[in-house]
N, C-alpha and C positions, 0 to 999 in steps of 0.2 A: 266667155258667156257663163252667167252664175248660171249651177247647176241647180232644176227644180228639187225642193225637198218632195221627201218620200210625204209627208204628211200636210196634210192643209184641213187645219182646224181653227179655230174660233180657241181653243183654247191654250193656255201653258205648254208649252212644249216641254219634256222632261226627256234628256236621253238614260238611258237605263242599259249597264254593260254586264249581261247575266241572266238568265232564262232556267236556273233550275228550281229546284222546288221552294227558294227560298223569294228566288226571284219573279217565281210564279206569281206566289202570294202575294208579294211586294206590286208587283203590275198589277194585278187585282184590285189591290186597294186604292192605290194613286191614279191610275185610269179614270177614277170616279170624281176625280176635281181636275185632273192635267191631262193630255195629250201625251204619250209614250212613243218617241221609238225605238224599237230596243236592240241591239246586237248581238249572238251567242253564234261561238263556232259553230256550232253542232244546228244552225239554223242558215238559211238562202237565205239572203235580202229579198221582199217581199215574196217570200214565200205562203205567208200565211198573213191575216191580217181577223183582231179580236174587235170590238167596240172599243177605240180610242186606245189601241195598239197598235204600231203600225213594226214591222223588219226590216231595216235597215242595213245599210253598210256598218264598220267602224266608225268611217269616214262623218255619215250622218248622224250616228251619232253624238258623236263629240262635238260637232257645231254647234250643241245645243247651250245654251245658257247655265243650264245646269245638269251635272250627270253626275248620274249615280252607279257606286260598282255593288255590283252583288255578284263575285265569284270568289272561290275561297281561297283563304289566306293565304297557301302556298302559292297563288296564282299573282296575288295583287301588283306584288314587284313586275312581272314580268310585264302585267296591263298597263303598268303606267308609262314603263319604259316606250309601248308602241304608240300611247294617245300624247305626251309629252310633245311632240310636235303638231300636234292636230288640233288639239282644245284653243277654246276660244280667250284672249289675253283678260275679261271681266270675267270667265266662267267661274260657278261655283261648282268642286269637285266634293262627293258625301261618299264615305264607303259603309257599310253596315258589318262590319265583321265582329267577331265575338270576343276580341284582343285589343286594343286600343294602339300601345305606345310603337310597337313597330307597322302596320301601316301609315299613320298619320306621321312619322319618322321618312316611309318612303316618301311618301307624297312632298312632304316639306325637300326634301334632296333634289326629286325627280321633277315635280311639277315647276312651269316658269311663276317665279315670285308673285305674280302681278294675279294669279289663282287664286281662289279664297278656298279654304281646306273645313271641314267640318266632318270629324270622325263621329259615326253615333253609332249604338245597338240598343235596338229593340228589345227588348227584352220577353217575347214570345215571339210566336209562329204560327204553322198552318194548324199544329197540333192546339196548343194552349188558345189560339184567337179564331178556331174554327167559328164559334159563334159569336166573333165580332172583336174590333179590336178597343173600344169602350173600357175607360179603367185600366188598362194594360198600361206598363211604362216602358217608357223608351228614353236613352240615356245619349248627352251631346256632350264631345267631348272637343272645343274649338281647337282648332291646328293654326288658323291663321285667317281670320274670320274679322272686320269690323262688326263693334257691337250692334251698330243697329239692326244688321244685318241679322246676326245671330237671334236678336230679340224676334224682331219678325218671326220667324223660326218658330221659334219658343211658341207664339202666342198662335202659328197657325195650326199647330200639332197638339196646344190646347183648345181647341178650336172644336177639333175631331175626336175630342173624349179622350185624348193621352196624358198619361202623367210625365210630364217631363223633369229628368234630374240633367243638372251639368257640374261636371266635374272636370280633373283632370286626366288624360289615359293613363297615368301611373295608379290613380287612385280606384279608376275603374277595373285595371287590372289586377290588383289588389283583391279588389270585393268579387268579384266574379272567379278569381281564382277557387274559392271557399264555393259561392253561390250558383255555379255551374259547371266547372270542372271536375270539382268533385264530386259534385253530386252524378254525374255524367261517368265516372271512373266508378262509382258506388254500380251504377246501373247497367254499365253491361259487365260488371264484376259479379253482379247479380243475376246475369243473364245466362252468364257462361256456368254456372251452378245447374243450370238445365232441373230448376227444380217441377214436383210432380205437380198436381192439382188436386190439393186433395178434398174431400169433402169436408174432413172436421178441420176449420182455419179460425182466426179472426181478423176483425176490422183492416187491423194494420198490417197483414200479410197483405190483406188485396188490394190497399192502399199500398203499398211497398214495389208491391208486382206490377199494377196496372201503370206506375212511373214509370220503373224502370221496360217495362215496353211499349209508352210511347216514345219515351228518349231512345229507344234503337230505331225508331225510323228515322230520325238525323246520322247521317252518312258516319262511317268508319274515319273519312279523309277530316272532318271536323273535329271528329273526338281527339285524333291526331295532335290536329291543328292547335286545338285549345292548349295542349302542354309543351309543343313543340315552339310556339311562338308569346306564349306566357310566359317570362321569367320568374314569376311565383305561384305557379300552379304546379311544380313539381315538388318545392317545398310541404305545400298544403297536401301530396299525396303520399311524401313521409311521412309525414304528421299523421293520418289515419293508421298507413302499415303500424307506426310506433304507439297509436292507441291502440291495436288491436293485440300488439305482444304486453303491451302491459296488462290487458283483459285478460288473457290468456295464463295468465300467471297465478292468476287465483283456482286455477286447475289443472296444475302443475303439483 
């Protein structure tokens, strides 16, 4: 006997594997066109239920037509390995991670072929899209996607006021290595300076400062993540140390 779903709506059913503050967000915003249900260790299956969220199993979630992972990077390998038999043979698999070419690499290994693969990030958050995610961009990098499929996509995320780029995840992590890693390396390098507040400042200390402390409320295990599974976000963070000794030498 087929097992009743956790959820009975009228709308899109979306599974969603990840419940913290990015995945929060992320339910937040799709809840308000799709149906959710969502799975996180750290949550009971119908333990709690939001407007057009509902807690599930693994199990139910992966049934879903399309599932999306939002746990972090270090995690993704291990998630695929458990949903790899469970996903549905037409499902569409989306991870939102901040590195492109090795999860969309697991996926391609891990997942059965007959899976359609679409790596993207966002390119904000709860911080940057508090008041809305209008104008914001978000970046698709296809893994194994038919085009129409992908187009779709495209036009219903422009639909919702997004700027959509697609590229490839080599070229994404390329530009992101420069455009958030380091800048992320800059900012709790900045942090850790533990400097004072002082009254005589200008424009661009406060601007400097109030970055780098909203970029520390994104977790330590990300900042990590970002240079641990970026292959050219370590390069890009020589590259500064080496502009800093060369700065440094005109007062010497």
């Amino acid at each position: 006997m087929k097992k009743k779903s956790v959820v009975s709506s009228q709308k899109k059913v979306v599974g969603l594997i990840g419940f913290g503050r990015f995945g929060k967000f992320l339910a937040r915003h799709l809840s308000e066109k799709f149906s959710l249900v969502v799975f996180d260790s750290s949550l009971k299956p119908n333990s709690k239920k939001e407007k057009n969220i509902f807690f599930g199993s693994i199990e139910e979630v992966t049934t879903q037509k399309i599932v999306i992972l939002a746990v972090p990077i270090n995690q993704i390998k291990n998630v695929l390995k458990k949903i790899s038999p469970l996903v549905q043979n037409d499902a569409l698999l989306i991870d939102v991670c901040s590195v492109k070419e090795k999860p969309i690499a697991w996926m391609k290994k891990l997942l059965p072929k007959t899976v359609s693969i679409l790596g993207t990030h966002p390119m904000f958050g709860p911080d940057s899209a508090a008041n809305g995610i209008q104008g914001k961009t978000i970046v698709l990098c296809p893994g194994r996607i038919a085009k129409t499929k992908l187009l779709g996509i495209q036009q219903g995320l422009k639909k919702v006021g997004l700027n959509v780029i697609v590229t490839t995840q080599t070229e994404h992590d390329k530009q992101v290595a420069y455009t958030q890693a380091l800048v992320h390396f800059f900012a709790r390098s900045w942090n850790a300076m533990k400097l004072p507040s002082p009254k005589i400042t200008t424009e661009s200390f406060l601007k400097l400062n109030q970055i780098s402390q909203t970029l520390m409320n994104d977790s330590e295990e990300l900042f990590k993540d970002m240079f641990h599974y970026n292959r050219f976000s370590n390069d890009v963070r020589k590259k500064i140390w080496t502009a800093f000794s060369s700065s440094e030498k005109n007062f010497v």
